[in-house]
LUMVO-906022 format. One record per residue: x, y, z of N, C-alpha, C in turn; residue in three letters. Coordinates in steps of 0.001 Angstrom, whole numbers, padded with zeros to 6 digits, always signed. Each point is the difference from the previous one (the first is absolute). Example, Ala and Ser with C-alpha at 12.3 -4.5 7.8 and 13.67 -1.06 7.14 Angstrom:
! LUMVO-906022
+013190-005690+007800-000890+001190+000000+000900+001200+000000ALA/-000350+001050-000720+000820+001190+000060-000770+001090+000730SER/
This chain:
! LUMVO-906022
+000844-001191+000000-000844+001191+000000+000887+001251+000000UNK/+000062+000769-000928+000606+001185+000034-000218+001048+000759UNK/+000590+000767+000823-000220+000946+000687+000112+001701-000508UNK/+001188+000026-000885+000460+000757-000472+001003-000273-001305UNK/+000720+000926-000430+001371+000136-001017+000267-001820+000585UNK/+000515+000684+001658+001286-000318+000831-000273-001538+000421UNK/-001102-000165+000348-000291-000806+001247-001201-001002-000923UNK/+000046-001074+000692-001192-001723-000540+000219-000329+001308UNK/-001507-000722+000677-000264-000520+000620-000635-001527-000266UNK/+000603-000987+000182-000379-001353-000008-000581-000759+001570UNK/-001340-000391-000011-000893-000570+000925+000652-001709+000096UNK/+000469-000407+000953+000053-001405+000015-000273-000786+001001UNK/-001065-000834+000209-000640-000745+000840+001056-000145+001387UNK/-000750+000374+001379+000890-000160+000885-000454-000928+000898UNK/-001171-000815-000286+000111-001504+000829-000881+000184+001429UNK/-000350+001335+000053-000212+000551+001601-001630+000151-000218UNK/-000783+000175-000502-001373-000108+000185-000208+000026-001645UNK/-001516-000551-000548-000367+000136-001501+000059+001604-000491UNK/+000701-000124-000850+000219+001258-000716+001097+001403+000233UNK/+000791-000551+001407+001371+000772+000470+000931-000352-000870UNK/+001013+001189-000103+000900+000422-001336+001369+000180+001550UNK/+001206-000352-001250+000926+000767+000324+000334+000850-001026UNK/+000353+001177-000221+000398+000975-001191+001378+000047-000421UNK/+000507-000441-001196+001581+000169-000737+000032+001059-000815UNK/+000444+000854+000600-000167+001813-000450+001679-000085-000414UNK/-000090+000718-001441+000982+000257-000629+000172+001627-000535UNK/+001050+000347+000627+000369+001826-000057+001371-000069-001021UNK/-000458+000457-001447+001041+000610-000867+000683+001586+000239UNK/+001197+000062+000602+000377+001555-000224+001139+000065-000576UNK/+000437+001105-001067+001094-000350-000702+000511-001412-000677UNK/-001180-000683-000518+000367-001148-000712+000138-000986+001016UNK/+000016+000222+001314+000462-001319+000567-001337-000417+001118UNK/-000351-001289-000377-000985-000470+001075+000445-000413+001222UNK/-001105+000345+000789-000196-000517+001617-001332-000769+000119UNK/+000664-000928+000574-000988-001308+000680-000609-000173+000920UNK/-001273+000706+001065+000126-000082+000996-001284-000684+000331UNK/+000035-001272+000855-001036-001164+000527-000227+000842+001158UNK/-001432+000011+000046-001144+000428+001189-000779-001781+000546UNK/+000152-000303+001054-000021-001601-000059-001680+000244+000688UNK/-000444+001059+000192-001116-000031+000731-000079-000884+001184UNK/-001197-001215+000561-000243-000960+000539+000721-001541-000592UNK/+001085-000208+000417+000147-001166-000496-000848-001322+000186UNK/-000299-000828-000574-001152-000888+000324+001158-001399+000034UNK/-000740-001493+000442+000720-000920+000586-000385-000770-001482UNK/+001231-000610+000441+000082-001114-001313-000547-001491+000214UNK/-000794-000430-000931-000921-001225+000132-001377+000644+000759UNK/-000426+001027+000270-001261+000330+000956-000806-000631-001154UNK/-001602-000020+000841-000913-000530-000973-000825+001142-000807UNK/-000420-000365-000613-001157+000765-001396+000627+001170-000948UNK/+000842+000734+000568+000756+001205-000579+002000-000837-000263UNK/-000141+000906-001593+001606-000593-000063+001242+000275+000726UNK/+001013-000770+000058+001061+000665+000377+000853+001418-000090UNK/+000704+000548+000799+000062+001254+000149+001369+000300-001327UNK/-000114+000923-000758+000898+000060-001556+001679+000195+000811UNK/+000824+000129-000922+001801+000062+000682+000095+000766-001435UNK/+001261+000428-000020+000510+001125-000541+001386-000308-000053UNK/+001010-000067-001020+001806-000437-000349+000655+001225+000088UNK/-000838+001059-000197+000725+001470-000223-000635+001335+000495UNK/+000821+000354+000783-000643+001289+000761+001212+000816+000529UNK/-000489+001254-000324+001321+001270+000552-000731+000085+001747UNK/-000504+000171-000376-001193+000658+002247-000498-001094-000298UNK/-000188-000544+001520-001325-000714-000271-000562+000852+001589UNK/-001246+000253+000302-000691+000083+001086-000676-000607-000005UNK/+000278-001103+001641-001145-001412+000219-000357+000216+001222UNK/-000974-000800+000671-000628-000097+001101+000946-000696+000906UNK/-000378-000010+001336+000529-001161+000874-000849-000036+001074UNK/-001232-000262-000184-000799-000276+001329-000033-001156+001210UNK/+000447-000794-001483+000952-001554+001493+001100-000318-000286UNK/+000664+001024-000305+002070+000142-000294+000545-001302+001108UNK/-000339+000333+000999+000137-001027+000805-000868-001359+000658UNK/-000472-000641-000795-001165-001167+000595+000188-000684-001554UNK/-000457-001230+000250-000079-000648-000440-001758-000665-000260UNK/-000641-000634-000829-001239-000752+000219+000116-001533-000188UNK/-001574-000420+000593+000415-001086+000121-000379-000513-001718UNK/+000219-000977-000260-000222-000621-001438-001550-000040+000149UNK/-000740-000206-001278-001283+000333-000409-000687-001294+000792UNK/+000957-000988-000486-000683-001806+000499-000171-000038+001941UNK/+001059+000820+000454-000362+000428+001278-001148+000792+000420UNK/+000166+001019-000371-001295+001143-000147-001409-001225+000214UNK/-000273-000559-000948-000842-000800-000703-000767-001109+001484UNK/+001265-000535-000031+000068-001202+001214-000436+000669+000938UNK/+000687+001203+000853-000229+000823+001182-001853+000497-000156UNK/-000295+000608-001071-001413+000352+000385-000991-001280+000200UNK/+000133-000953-001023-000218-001200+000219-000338-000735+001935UNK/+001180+000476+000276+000192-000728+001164-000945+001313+001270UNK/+000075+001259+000001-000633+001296+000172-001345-000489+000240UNK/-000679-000287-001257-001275-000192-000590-000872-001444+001175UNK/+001102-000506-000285-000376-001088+000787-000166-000238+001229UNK/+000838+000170+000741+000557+000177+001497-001334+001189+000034UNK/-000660+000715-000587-000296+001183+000402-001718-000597-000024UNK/-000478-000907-000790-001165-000054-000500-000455-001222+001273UNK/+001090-000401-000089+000004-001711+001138-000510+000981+001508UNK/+000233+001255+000029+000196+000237+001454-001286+001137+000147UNK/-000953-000081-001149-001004+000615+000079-000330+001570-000461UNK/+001411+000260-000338+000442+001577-000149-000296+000557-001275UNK/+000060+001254-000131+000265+000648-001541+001264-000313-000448UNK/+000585+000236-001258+001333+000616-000439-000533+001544-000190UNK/+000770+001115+000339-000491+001050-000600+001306+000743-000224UNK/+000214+000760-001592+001185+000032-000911-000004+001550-000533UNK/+001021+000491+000929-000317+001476-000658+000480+000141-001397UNK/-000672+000451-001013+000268-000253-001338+000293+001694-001222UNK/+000990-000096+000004-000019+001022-001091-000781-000228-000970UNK/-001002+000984-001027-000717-000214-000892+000528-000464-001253UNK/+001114+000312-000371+000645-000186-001229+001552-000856+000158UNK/-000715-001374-000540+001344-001328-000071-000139-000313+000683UNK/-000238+000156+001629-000068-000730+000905-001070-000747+000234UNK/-001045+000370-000045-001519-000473+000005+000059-001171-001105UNK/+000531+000439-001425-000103-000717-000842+001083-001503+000085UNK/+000711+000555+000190+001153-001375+000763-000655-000708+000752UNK/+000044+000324+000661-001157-000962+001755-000924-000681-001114UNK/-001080+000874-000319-001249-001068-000964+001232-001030-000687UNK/+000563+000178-000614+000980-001044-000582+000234-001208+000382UNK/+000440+000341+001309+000770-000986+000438-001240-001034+000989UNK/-000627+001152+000414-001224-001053+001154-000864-000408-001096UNK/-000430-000059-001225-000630-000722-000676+000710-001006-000478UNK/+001163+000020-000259+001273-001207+000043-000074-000931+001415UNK/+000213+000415+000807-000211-000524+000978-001182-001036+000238UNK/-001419+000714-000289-001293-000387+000286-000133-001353-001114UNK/+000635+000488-001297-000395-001059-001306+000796-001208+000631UNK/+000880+000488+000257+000595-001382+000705-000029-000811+001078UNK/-000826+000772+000797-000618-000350+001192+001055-000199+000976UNK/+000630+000795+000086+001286+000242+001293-000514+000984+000592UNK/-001157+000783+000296-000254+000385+000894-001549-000057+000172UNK/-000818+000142+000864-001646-000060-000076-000735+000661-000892UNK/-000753-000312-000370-001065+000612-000940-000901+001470+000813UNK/+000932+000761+000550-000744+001065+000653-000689+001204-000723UNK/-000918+000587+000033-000004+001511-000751+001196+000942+000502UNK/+000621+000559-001780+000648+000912+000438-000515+001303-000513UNK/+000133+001195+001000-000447+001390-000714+000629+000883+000127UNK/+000177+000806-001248+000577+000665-000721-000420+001376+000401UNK/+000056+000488+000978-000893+001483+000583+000895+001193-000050UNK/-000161-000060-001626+000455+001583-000126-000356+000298-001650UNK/-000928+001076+000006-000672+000040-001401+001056+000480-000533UNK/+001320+000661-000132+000789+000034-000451+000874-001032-000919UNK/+000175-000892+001031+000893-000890-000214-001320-001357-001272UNK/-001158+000142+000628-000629-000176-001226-000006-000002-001094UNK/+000076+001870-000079+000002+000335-001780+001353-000321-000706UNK/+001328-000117+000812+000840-000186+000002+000318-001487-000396UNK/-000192-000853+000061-000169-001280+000417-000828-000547-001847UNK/-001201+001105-000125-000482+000128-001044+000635+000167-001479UNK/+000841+001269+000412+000800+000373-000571+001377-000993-000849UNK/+000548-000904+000960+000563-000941-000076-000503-000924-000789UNK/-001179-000258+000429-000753-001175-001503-000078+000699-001077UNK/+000084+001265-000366-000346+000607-001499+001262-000015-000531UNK/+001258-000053+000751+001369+000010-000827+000571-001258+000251UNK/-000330-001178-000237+000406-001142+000227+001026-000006-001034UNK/+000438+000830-001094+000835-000011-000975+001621+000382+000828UNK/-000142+000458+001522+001096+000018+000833+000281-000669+000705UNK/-000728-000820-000434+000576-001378+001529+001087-001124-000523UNK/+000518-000320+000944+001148-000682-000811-000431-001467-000006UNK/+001040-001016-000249-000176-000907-000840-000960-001006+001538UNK/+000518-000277+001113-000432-000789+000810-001805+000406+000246UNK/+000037+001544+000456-001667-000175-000589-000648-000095-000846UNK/+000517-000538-001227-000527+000239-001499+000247-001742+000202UNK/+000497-000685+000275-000305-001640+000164-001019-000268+001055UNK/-000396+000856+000978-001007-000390+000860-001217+000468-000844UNK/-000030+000945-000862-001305+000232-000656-000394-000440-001048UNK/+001589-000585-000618-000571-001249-001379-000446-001442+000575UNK/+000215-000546+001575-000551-001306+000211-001247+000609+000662UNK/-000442+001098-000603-001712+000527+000603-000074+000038+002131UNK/+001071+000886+000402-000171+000235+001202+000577+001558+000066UNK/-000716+000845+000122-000003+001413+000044+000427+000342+001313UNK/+001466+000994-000258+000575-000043+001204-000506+001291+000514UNK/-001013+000447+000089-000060+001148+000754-001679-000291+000124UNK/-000353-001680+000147-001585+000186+000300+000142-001399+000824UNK/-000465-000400+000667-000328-000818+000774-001823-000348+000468UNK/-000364-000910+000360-001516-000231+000434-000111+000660+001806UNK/+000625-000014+000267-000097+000802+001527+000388+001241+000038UNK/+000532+000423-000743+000355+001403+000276-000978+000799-000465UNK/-000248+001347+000866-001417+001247+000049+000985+000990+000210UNK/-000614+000751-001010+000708+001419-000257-001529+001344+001029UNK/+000859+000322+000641-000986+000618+000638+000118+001958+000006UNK/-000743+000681-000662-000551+000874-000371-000572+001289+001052UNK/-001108-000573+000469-001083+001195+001290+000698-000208+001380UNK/-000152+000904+000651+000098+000213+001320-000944-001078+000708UNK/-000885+000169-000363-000939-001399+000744+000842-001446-000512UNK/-000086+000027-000891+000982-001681-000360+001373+000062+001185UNK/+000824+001411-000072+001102-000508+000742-000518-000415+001114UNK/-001024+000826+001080-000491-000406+001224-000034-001085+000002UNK/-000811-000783-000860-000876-001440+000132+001241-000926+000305UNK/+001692+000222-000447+000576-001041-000030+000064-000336+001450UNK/-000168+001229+000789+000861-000379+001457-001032-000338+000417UNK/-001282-000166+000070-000920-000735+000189-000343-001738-000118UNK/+001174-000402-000565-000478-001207-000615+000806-000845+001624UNK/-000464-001726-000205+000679-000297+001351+000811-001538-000371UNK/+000722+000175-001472+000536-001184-000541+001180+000707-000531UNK/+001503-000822+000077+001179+000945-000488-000252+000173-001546UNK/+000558+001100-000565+000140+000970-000946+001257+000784-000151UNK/+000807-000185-001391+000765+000928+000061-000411+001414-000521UNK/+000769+000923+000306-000201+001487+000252+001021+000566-001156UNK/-000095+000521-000842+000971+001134-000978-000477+001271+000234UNK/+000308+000697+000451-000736+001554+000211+001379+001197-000068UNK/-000519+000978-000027+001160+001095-000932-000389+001065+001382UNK/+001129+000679+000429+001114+000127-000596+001361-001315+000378UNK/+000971+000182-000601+000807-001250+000282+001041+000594+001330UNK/-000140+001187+000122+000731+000215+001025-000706+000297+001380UNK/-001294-000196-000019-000785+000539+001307-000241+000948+000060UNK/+000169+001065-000931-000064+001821+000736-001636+000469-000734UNK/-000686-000802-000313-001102+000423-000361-000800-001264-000903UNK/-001452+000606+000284-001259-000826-001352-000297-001263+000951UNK/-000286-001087-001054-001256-000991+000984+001175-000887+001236UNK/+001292+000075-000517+000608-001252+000729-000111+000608+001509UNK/+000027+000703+000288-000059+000219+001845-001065-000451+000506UNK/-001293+000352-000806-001391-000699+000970+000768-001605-000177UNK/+000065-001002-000601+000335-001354-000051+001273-000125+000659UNK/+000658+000777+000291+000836+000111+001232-000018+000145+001142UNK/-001355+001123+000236-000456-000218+001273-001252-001223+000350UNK/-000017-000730-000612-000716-001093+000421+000605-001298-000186UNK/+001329+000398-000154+000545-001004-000443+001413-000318+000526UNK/+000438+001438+000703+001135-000203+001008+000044-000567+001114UNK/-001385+000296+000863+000469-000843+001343-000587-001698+000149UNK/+000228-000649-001162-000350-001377-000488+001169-000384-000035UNK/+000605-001081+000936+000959-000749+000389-000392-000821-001444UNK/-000542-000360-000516-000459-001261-001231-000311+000819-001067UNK/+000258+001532-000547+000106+000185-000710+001506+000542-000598UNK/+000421+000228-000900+001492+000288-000561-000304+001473-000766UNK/+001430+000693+000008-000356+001104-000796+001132-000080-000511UNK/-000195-000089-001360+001421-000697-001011+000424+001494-000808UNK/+001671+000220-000199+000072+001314-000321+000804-000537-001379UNK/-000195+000446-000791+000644-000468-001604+000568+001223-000986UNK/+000247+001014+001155+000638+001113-001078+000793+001003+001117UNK/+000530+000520-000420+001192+001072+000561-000650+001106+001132UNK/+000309-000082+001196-001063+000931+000442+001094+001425+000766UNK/-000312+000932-000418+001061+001079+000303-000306+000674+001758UNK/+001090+000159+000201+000374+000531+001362-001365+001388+000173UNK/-000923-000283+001426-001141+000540+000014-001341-000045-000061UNK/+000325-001657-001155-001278-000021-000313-000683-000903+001425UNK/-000992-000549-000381-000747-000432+001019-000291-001621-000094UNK/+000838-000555-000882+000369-001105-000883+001460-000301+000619UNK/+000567+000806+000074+001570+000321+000220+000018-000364+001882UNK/-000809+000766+000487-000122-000402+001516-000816-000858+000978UNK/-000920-001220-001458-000738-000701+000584+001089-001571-000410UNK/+000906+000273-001100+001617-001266-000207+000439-000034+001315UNK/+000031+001587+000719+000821-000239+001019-000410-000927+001059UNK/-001278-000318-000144-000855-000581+001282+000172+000504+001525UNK/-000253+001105-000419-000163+001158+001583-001302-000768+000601UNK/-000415+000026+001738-001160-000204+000391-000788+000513-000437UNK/-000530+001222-000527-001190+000735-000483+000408+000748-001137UNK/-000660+000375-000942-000295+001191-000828-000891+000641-000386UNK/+000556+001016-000340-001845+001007-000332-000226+000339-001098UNK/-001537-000723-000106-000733+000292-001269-001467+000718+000614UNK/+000136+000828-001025-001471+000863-000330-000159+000186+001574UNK/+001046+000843+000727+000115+000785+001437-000054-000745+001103UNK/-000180-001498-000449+000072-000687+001247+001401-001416+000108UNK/+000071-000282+001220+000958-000555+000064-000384-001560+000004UNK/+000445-000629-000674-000143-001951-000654+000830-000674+000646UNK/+000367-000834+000642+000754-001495+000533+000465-000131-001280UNK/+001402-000443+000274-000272-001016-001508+000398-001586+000418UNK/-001066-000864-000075+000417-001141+000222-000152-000641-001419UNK/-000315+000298-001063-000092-000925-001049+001505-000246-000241UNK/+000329-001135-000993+000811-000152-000374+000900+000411-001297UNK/+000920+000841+000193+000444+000560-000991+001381-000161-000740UNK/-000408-000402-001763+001045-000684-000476+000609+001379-000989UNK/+000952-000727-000724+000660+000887-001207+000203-000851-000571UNK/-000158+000156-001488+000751-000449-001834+000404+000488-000345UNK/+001265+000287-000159+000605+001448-000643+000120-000616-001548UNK/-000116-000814-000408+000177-000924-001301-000564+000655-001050UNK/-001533+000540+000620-000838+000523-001255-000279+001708-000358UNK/+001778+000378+000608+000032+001091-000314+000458+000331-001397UNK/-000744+001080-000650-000313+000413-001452+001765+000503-000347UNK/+000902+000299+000962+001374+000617-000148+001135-001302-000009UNK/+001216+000229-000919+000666-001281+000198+000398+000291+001605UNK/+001257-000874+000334+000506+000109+001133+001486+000286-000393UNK/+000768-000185+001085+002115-000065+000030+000206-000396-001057UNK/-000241-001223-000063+000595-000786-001133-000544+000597-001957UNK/-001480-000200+000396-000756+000633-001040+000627+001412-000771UNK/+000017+000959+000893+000657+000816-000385+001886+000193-000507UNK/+000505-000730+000585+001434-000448-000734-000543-000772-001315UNK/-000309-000659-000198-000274-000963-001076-000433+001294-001106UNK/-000665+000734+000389-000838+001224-000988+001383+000630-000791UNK/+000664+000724+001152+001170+000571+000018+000947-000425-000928UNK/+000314-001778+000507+001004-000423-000505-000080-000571-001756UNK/-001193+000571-000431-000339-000535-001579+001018+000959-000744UNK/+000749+001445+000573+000293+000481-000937+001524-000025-000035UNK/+000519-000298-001306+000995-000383-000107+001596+000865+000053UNK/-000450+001303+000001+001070+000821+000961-000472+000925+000868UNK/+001055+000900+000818-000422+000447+001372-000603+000991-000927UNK/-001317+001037+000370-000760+001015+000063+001030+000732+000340UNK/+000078+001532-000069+000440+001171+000292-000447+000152+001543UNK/-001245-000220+000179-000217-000005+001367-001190-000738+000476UNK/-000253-000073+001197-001230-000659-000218-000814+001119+001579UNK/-001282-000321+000006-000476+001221+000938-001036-001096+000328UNK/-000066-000216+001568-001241-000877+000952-001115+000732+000604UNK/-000973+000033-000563-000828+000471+000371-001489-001148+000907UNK/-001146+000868+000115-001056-000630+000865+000449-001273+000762UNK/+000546+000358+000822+000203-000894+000840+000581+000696+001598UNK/-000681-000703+001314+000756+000534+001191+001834+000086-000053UNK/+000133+000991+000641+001432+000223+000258+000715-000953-000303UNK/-000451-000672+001245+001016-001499+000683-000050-001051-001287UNK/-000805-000340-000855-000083-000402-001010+000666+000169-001635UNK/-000066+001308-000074+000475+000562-001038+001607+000123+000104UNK/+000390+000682+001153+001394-000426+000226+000346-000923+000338UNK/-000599-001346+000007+000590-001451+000271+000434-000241-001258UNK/-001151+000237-000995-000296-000604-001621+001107+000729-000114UNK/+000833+001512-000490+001226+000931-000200+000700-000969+000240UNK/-000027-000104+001253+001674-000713+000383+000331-001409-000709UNK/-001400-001046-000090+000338-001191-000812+000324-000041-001148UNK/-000483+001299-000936+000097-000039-001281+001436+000665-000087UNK/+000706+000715+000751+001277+000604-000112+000628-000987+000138UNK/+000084-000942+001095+000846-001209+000232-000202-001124-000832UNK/-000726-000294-000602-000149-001055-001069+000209-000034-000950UNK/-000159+001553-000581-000185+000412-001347+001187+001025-000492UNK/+000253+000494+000957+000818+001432+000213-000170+001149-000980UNK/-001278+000667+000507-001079+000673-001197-000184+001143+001067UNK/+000311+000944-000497-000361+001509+000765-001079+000018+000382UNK/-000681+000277+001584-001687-000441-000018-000146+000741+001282UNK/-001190+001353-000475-000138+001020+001106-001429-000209+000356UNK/+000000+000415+001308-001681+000442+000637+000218+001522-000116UNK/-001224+000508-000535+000039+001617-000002-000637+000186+001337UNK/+000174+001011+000133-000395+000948+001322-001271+000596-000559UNK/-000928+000255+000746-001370+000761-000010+000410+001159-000805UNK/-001094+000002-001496+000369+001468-000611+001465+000187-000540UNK/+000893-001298-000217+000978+000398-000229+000192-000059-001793UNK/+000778+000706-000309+000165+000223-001326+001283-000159-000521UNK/-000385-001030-001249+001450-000760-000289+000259+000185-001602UNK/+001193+000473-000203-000042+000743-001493+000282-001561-001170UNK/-000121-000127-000693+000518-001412-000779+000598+000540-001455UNK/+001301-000702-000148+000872+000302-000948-000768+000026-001262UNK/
C-alpha cells in the first residue's frame, strides 16, 4: 500500500486475533531504502482457528512487543488436558467453572477447544454460556471469514464438525438471560467479559460464584497490575466487588497457554527468522521487568542492539 513518493506499507498476518496485521513499512530517501517491522501483537504458533504469526529475513528497525519477554507457556496439548481436568474436578464437585473472557479470540478459542473436548467426551456434557453480546457478534464474525482459519480448523470443518458451534453452548444476549444463569442449580460453565474483571456481566457471576468452595474461577488471559482479576490470582481473603467485600473461597486456577501473545521463546523464534542483525531493534508493550529481560536475551544471544524507550522518548533513525 503506498503511502506516499517515499513510503509502502505492507499488512502481514500477525497470528494474534482474526484479522491483526503486523506492518513492513518501507522509507525511500535519497535512493536508499529502509526496512522497518512494526511486529504489533505477536500471536503463538500452532494456536487454533487463526494462522500462524508471519517472520520477516530482512529488516533495518524492527519495533516488537514483549508482553511475556520473560515466561514461557504451557504447550497447547497441556492447556487442553488442564481445562479438561478444571472442567471436571469442577462439575464432579457441584460447582460452576466461571471464565473471565476477553471478547475477541479468547471467547472464540475456549468455544474451540470445549467443543473438542465435549465431542470427545473428556469432559461432561454441561451447558456452556457465552455471556457477552459482544463476544457473540464477534464469534459471528469469525464464522463469516472462515477464509482465515488455518489448516487444523479447516479439517475439523471438512469431517462436518464446526469448530466454533457445539450442541450445549448458549450465546447469551439480555440482561434477564444473564440473571437466569446464576439461578440455575446444576454446574455450568461461565464465559462472561470483561477478561480482566474491571467491568460488564463477569462480576455479578463472580459474586455468586466466589464464596463457593465447589466452584472454580479459571483465568485464561493476562491480567494487568490493578485489575480486579489481578488481585483475585492473588487469593487475598476478600475482595471488593460492586462496594462490597466477598470471601473468596472458590477455587482459583490459571492457563496462561491460551494467551493470544507468543511467550520468551515465541518471541526469539520471531526475532530470530531474520537473517542479519537489524540496525536496532526497540521493545515495546510490555511491563518494565519484562521488556528489559526480552533486551538483555536478545543482546546475549543474538548480539543485536536492543533498546526500551523511555516515556515520550524520541529516537531519530538513520
Amino acid at each position: 500500500m503506498p503511502i506516499n513518493d517515499h513510503v509502502t506499507v505492507v499488512f502481514r498476518d500477525a497470528g494474534h486475533i482474526l484479522g491483526s496485521a503486523m506492518l513492513e513499512v518501507t522509507v525511500r530517501e535519497n535512493g536508499q531504502p529502509r526496512r522497518i517491522i512494526f511486529s504489533g501483537d505477536v500471536g503463538q504458533w500452532d494456536k487454533p482457528i487463526i494462522r500462524d504469526p508471519s517472520v520477516f529475513t530482512e529488516a533495518d528497525y524492527v519495533v516488537m512487543e514483549s508482553t511475556y519477554g520473560i515466561r514461557q507457556h504451557e504447550g497447547i496439548d497441556d492447556v487442553e488436558s488442564r481445562l479438561a481436568e478444571v472442567v471436571r474436578q469442577t462439575v464432579e464437585a457441584g460447582g460452576n467453572v466461571v471464565i473471565p473472557t476477553f471478547a475477541i479470540e479468547r471467547a472464540q478459542e475456549l468455544i474451540y477447544h470445549l467443543g473438542s473436548l465435549i465431542n470427545r467426551r473428556l469432559i461432561p456434557d454441561v451447558p456452556v454460556y457465552l455471556d457477552s453480546p459482544m463476544a457473540g457478534e464477534v464469534t459471528n464474525v469469525f464464522r463469516r471469514h472462515r477464509d482465515c482459519f488455518d489448516e487444523a480448523a479447516w479439517t475439523r470443518i471438512t469431517n462436518g464438525d464446526s469448530p466454533l458451534n457445539f450442541a450445549g453452548l448458549r450465546i447469551v444476549q439480555t440482561t434477564e438471560e444473564s440473571k437466569a444463569i446464576n439461578r440455575l442449580d446444576s454446574p455450568v460453565i461461565i464465559m462472561s467479559t470483561s477478561g480482566m474483571c474491571t467491568a460488564g456481566r463477569i462480576k455479578h457471576h463472580l459474586i455468586h460464584n466466589i464464596t463457593r468452595p465447589e466452584s472454580t474461577l479459571l483465568f485464561v488471559g493476562y491480567q494487568a497490575h490493578g485489575t480486579l482479576g489481578r488481585q483475585i490470582l492473588a487469593t487475598p481473603p476478600e475482595v471488593r466487588i460492586h462496594g462490597r467485600f466477598w470471601p473468596v473461597r472458590a477455587r482459583v486456577e490459571r492457563l496462561e497457554g491460551f494467551s493470544g501473545h507468543a511467550d520468551g521463546p515465541g518471541l526469539m523464534r520471531w526475532i530470530g527468522s531474520l537473517r542479519e542483525a537489524p540496525r536496532r531493534i526497540f521493545l515495546t508493550h510490555g511491563e518494565e521487568e519484562a521488556s528489559l529481560g526480552l533486551a538483555k536475551k536478545i543482546t546475549e544471544e543474538k548480539g543485536w542492539e536492543t533498546t526500551v524507550p523511555r516515556y515520550q522518548q524520541t529516537i531519530e533513525l538513520d
